[in-house]
The first five atom37 places (N, CA, C, CB, O) and aatype in JSON, in Angstrom:
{
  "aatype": [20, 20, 20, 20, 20, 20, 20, 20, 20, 20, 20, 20, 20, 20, 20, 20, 20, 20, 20, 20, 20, 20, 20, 20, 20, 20, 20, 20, 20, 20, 20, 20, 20, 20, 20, 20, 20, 20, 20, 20, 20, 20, 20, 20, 20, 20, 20, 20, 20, 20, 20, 20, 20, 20, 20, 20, 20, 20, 20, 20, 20, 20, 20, 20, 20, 20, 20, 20, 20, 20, 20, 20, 20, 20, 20, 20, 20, 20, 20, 20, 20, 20, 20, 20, 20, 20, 20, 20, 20, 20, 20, 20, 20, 20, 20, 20, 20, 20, 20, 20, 20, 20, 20, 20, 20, 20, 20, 20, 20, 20, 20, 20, 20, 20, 20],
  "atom_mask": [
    [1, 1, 1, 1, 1],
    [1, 1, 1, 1, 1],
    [1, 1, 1, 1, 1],
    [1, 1, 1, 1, 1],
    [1, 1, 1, 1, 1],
    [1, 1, 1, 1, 1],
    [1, 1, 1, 1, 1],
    [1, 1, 1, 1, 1],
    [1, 1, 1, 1, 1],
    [1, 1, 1, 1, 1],
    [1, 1, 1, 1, 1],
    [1, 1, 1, 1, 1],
    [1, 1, 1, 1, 1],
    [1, 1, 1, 1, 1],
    [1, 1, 1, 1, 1],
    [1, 1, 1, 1, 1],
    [1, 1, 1, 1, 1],
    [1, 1, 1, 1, 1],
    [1, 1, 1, 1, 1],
    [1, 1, 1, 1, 1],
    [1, 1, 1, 1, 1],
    [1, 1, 1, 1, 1],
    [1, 1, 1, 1, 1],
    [1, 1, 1, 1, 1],
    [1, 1, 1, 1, 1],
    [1, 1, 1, 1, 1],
    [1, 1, 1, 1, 1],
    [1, 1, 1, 1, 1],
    [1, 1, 1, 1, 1],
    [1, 1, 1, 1, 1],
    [1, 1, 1, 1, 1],
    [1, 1, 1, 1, 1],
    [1, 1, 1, 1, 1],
    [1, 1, 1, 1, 1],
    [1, 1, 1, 1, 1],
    [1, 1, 1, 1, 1],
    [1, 1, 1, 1, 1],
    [1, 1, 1, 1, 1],
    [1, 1, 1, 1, 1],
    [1, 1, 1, 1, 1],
    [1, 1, 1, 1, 1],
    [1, 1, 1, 1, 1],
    [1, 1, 1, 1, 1],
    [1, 1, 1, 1, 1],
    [1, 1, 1, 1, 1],
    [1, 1, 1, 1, 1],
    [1, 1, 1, 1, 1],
    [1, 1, 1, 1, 1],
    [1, 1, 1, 1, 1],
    [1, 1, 1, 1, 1],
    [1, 1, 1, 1, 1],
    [1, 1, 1, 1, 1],
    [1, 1, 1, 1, 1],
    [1, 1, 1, 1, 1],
    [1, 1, 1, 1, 1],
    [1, 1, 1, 1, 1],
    [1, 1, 1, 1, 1],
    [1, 1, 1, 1, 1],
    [1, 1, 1, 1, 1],
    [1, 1, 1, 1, 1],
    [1, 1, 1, 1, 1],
    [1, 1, 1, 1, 1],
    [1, 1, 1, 1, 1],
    [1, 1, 1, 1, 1],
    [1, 1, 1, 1, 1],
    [1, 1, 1, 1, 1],
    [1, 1, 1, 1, 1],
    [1, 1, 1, 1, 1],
    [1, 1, 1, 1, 1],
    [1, 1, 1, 1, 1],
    [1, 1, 1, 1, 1],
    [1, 1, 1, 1, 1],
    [1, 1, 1, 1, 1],
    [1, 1, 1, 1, 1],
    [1, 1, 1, 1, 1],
    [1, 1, 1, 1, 1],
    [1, 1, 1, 1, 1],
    [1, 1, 1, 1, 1],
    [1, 1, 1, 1, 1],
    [1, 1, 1, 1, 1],
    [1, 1, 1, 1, 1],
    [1, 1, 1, 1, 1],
    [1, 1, 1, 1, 1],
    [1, 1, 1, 1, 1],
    [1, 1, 1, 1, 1],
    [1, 1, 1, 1, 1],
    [1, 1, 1, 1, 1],
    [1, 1, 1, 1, 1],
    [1, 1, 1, 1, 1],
    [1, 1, 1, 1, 1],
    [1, 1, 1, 1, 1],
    [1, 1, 1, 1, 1],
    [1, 1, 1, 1, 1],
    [1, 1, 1, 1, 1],
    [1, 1, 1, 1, 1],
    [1, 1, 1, 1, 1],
    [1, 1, 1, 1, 1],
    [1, 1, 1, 1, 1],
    [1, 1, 1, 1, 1],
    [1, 1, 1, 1, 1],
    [1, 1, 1, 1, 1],
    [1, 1, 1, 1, 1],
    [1, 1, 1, 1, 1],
    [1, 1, 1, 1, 1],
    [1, 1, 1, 1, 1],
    [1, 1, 1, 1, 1],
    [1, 1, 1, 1, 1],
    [1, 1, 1, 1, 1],
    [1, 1, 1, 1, 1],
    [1, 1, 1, 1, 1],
    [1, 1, 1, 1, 1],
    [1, 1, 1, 1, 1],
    [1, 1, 1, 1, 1],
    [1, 1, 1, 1, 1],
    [1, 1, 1, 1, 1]
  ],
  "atom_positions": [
    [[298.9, -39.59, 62.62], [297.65, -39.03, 63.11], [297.77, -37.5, 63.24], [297.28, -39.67, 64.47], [296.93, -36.79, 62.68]],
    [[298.86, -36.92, 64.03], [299.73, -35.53, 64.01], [299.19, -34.94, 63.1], [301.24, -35.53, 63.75], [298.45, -33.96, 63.16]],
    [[299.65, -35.67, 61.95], [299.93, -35.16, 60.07], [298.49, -35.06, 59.89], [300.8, -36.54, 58.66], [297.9, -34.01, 59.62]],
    [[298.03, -36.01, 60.04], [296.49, -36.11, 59.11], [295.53, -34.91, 59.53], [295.51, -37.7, 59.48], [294.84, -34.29, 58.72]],
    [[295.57, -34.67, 60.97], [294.7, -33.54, 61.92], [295.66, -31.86, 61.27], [295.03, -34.01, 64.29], [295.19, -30.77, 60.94]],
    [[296.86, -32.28, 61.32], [297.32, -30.57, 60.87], [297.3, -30.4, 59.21], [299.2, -30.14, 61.45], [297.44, -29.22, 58.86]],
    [[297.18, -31.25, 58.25], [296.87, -31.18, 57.2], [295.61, -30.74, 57.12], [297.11, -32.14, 56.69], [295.4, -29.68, 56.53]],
    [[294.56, -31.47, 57.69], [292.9, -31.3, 57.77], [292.82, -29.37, 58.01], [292.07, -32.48, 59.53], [292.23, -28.59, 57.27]],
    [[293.37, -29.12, 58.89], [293.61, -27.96, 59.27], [293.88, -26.95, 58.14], [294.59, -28.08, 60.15], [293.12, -26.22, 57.49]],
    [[295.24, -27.15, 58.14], [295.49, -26.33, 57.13], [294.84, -26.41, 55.1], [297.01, -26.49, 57.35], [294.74, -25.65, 54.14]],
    [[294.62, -27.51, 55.38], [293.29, -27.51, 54.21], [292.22, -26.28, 54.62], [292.26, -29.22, 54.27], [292.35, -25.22, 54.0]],
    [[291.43, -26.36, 55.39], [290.26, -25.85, 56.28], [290.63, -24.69, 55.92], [290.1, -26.13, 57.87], [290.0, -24.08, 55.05]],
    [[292.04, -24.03, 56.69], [291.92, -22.9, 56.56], [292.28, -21.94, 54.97], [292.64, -22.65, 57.65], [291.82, -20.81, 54.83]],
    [[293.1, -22.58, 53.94], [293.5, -22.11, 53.02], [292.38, -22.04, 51.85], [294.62, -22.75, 52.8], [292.19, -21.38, 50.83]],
    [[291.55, -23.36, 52.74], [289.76, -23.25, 51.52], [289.0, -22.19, 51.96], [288.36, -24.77, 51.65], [288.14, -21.63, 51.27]],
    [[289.3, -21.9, 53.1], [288.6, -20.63, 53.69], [288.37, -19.8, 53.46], [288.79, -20.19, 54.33], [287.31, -19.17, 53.36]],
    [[290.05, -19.49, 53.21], [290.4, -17.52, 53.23], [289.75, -16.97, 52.15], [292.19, -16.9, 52.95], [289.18, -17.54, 51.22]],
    [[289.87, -15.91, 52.37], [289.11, -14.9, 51.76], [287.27, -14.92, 51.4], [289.89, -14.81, 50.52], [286.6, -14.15, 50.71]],
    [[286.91, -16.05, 52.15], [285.83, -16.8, 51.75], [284.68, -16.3, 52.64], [286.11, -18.34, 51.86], [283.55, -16.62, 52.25]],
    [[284.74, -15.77, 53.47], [284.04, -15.34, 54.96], [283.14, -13.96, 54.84], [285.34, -15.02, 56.21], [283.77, -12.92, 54.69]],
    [[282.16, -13.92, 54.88], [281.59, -12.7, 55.13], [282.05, -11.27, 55.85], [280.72, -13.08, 55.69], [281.72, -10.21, 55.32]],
    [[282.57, -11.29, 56.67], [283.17, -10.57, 57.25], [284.93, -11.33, 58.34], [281.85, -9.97, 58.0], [285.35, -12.45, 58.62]],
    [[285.31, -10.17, 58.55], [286.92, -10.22, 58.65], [286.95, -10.8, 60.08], [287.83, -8.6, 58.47], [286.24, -10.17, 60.86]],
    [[287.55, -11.75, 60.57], [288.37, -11.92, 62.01], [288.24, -10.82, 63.23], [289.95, -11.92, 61.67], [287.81, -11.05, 64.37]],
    [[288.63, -9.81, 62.8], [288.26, -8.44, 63.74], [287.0, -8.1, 64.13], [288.61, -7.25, 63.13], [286.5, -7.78, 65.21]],
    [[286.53, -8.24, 62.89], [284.79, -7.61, 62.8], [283.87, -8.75, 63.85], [283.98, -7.76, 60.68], [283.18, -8.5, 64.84]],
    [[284.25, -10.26, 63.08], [283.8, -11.27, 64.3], [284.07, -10.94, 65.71], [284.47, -12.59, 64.15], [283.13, -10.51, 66.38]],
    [[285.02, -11.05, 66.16], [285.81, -10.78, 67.0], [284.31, -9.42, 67.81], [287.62, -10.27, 66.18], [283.25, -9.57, 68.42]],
    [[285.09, -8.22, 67.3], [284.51, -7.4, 67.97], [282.74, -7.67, 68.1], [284.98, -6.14, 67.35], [282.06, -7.42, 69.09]],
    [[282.36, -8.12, 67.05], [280.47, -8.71, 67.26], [280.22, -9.56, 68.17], [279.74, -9.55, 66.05], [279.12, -9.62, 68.72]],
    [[281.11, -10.26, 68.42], [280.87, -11.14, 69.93], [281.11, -10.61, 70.97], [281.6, -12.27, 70.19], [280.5, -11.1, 71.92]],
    [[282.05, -9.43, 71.28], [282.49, -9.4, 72.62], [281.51, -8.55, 72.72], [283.93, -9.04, 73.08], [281.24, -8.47, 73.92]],
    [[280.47, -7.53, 71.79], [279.72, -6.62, 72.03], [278.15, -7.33, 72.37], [279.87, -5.64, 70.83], [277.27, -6.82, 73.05]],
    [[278.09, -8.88, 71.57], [277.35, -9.77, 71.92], [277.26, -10.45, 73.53], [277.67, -10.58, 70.99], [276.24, -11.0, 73.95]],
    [[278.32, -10.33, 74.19], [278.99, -11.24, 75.19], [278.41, -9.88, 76.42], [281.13, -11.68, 74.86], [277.74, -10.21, 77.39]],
    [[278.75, -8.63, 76.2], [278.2, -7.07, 76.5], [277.2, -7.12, 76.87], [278.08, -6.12, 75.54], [276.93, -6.89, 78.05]],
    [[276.19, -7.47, 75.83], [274.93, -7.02, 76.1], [274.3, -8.08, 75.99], [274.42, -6.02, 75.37], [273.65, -8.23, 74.96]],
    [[274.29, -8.96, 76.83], [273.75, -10.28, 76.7], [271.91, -10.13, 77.45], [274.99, -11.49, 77.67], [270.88, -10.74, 77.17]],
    [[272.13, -9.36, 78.16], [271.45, -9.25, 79.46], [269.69, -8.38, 78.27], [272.75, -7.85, 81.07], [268.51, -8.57, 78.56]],
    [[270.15, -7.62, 77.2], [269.02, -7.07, 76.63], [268.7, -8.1, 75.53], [269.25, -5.59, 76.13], [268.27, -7.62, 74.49]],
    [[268.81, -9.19, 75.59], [268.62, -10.72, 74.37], [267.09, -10.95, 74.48], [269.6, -12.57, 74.95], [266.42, -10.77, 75.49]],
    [[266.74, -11.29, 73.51], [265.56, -12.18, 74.04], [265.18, -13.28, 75.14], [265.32, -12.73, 73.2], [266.19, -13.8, 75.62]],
    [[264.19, -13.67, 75.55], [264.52, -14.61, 76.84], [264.91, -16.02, 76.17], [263.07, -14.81, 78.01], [265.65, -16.8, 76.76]],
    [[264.34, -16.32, 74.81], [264.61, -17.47, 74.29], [266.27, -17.64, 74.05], [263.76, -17.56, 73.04], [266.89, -18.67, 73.79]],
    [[266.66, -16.58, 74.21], [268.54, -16.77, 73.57], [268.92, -17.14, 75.31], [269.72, -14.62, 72.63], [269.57, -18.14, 75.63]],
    [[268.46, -16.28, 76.17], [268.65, -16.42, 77.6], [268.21, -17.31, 77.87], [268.27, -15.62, 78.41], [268.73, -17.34, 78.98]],
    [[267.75, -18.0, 77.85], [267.11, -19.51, 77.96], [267.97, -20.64, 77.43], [265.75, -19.62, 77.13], [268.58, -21.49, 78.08]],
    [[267.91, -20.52, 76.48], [268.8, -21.86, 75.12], [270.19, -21.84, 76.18], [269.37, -20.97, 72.69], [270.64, -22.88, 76.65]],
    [[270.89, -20.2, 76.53], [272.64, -20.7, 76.86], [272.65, -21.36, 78.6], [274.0, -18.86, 76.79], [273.6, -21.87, 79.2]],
    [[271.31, -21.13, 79.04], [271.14, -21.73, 80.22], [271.08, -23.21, 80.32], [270.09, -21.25, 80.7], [271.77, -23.95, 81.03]],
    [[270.05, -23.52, 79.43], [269.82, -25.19, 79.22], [271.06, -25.58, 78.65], [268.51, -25.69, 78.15], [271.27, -26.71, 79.08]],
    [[271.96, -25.23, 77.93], [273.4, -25.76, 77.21], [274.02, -25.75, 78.87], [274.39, -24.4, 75.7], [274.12, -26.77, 79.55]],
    [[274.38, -24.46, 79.29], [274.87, -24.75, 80.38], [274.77, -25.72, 81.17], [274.72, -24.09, 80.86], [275.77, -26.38, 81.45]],
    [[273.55, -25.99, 81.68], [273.22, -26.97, 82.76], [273.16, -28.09, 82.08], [271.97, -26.76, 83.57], [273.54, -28.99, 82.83]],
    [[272.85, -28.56, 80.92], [273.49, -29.68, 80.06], [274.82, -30.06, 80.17], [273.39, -29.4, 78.78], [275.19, -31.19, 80.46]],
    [[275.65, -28.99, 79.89], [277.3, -29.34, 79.8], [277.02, -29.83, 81.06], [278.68, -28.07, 79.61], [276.41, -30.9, 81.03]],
    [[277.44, -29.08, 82.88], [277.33, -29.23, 83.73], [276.64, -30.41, 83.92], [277.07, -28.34, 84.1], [277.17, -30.9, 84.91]],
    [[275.85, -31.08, 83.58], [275.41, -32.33, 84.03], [275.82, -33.26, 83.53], [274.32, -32.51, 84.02], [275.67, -34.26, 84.23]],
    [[276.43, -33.48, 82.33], [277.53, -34.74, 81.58], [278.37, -34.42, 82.47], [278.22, -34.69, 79.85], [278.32, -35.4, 83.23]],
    [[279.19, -33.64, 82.94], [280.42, -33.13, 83.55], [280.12, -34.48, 84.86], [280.42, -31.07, 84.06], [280.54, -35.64, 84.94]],
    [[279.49, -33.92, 85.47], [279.06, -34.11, 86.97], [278.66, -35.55, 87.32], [277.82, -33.18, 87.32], [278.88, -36.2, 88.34]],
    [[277.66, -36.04, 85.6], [277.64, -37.5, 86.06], [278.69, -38.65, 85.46], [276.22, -37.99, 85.74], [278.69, -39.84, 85.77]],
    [[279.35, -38.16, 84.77], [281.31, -38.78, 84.87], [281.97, -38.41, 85.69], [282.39, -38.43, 83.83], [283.0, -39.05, 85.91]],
    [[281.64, -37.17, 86.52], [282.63, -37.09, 87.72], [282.46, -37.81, 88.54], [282.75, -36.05, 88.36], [283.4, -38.4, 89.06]],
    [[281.07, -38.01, 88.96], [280.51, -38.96, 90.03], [280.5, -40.51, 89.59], [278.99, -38.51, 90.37], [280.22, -41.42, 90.37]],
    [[280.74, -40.63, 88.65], [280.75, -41.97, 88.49], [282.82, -42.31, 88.05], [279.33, -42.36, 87.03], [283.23, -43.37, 87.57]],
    [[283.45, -41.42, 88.3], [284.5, -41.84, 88.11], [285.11, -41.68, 89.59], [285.11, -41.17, 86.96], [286.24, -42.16, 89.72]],
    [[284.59, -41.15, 90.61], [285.01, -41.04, 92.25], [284.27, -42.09, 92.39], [284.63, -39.65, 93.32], [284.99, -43.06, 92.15]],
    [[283.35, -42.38, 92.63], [282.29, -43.36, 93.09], [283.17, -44.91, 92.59], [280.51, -42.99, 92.18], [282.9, -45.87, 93.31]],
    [[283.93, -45.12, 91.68], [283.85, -46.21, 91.01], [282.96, -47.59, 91.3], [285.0, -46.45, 90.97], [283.44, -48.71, 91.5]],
    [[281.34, -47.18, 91.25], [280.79, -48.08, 91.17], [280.33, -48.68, 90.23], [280.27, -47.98, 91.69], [281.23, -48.54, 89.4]],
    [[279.08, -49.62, 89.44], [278.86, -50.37, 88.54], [277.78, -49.82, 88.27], [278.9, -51.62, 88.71], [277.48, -49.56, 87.11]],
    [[276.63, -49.4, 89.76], [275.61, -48.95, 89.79], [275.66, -47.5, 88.61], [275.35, -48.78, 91.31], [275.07, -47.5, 87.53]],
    [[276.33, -46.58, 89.03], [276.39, -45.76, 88.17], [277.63, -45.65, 86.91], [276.31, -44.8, 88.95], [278.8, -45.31, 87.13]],
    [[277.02, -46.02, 85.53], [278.13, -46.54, 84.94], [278.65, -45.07, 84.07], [277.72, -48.01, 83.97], [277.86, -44.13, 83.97]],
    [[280.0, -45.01, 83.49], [279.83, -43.91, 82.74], [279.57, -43.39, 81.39], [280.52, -43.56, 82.93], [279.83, -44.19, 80.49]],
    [[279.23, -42.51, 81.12], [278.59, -41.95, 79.74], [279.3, -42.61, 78.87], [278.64, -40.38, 79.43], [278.57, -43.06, 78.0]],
    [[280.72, -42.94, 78.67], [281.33, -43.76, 77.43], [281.0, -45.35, 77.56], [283.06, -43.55, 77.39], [281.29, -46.07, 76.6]],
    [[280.43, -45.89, 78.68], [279.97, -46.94, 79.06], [278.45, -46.89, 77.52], [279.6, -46.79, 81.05], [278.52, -47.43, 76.41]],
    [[277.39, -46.13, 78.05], [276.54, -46.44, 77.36], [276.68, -46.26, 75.79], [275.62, -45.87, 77.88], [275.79, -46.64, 75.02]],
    [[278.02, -45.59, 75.31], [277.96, -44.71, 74.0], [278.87, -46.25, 73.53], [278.85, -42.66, 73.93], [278.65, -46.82, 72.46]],
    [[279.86, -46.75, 74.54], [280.23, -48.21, 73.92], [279.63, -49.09, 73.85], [281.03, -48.79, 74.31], [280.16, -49.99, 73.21]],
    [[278.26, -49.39, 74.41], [277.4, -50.42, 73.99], [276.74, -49.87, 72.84], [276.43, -50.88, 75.05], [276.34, -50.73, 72.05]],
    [[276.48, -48.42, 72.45], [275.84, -48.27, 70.81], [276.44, -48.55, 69.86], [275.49, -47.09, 70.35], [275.99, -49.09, 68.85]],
    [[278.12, -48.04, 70.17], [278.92, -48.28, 68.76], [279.66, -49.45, 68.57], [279.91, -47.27, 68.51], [280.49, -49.66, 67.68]],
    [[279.36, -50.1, 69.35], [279.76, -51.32, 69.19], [279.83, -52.12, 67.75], [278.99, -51.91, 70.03], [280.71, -52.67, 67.09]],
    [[278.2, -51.85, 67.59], [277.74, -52.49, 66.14], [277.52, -51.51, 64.87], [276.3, -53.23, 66.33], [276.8, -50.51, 64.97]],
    [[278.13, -51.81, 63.76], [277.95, -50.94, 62.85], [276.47, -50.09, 62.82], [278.21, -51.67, 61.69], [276.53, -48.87, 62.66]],
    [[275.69, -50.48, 62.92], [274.57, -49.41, 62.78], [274.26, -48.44, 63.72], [273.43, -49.96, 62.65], [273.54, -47.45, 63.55]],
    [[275.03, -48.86, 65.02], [274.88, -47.78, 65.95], [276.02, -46.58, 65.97], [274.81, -48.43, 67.28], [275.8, -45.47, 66.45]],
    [[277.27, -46.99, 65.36], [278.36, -45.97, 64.74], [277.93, -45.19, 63.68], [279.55, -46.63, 64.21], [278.22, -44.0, 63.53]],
    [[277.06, -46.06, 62.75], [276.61, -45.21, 61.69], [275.38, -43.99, 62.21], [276.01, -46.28, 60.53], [275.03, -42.94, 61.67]],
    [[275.04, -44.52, 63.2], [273.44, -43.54, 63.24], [274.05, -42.68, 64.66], [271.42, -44.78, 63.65], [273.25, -41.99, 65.3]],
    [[275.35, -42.76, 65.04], [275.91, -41.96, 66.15], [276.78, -40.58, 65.07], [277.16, -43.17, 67.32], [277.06, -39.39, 65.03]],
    [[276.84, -41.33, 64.65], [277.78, -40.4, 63.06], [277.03, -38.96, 62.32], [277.8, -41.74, 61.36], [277.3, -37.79, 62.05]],
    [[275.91, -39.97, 62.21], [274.33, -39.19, 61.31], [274.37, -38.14, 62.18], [272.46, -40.1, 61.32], [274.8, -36.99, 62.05]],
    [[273.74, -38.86, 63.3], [273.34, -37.47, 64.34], [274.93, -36.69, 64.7], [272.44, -38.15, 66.19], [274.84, -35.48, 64.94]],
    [[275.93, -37.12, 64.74], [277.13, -36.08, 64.92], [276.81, -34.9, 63.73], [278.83, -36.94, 64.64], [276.39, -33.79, 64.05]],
    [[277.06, -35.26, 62.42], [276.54, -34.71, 61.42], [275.32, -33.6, 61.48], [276.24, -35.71, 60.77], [275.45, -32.38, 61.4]],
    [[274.19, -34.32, 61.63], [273.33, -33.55, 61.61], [273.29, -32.43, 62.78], [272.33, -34.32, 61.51], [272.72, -31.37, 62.53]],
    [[273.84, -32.62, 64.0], [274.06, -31.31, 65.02], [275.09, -30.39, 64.65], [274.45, -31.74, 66.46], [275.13, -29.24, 65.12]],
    [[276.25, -31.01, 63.55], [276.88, -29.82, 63.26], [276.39, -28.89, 62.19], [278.09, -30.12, 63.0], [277.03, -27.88, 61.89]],
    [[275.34, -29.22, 61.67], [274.65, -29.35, 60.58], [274.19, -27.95, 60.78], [273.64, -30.56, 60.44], [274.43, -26.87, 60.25]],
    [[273.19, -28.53, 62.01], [272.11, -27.47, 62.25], [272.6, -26.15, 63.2], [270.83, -28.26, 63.01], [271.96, -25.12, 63.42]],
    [[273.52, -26.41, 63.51], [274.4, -25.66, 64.64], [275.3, -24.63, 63.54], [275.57, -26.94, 65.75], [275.33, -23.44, 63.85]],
    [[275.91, -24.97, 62.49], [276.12, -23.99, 61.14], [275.09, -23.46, 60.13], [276.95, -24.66, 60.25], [275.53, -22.39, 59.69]],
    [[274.1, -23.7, 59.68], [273.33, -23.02, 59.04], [272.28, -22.26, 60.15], [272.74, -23.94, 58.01], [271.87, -21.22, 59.64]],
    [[271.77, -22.48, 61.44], [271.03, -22.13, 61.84], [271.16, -20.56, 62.38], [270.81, -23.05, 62.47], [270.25, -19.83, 62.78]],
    [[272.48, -20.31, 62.29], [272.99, -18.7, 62.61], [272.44, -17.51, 60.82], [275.49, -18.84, 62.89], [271.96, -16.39, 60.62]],
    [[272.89, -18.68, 59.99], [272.69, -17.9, 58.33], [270.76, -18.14, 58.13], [273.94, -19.16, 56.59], [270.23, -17.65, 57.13]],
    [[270.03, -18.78, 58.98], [268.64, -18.67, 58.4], [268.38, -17.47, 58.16], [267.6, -19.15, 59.16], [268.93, -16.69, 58.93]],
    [[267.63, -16.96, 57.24], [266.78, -15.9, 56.55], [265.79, -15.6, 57.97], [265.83, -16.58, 54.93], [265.26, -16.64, 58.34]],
    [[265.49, -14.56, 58.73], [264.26, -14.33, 59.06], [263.22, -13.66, 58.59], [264.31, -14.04, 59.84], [263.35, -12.47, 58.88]],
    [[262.0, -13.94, 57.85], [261.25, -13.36, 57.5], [260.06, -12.82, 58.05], [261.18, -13.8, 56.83], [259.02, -13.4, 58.37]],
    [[260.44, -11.32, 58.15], [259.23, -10.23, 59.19], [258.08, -10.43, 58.51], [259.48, -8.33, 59.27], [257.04, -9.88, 58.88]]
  ]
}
């Protein structure tokens, strides 16, 4: 399993190189100047990392509480995700949508905006 994940890897990265629009550094420095000036964004960008936030924070919180609590009443998030994948079509259409959020989560930075 080791092998298969650091192979995957080093595939990834050797299909990569040289392949990137701009260099490691250049990224690098566009985010932290991004990370800077967060505060002059649009409200919609200020908005979106809020709702992610309080999203993460609330999966967090209702496995925390349901893993102190150990009750039945509140069951936990791998509780309901093991009654979908149980059956092949619910692995397959848990898959799709894995897919399709990484999907849209990589091209949606390269869209074209047209003024």
């Amino acid at each position: 399993m080791v092998l298969t994940v650091a192979a995957a890897l080093l595939g990834a990265f050797a299909l990569g190189l040289r392949r990137q629009r701009q260099t490691f550094r250049a990224w690098i420095a566009i985010t932290a100047h991004a990370v800077r000036t967060w505060r002059s964004r649009p409200r919609a960008v200020v908005g979106s990392v809020v709702v992610w936030t309080v999203l993460a924070f609330a999966v967090v919180g209702w496995d925390l509480a349901s893993f102190i609590h150990q009750s039945h009443d509140l069951p936990t998030l791998s509780y309901y995700v093991g009654r979908v994948t149980r059956y092949p079509a619910g692995r397959g259409a848990c898959f799709a949508a894995w897919l399709g959020l990484g999907a849209s989560l990589a091209v949606g930075g390269r869209r074209r905006r047209d003024a």
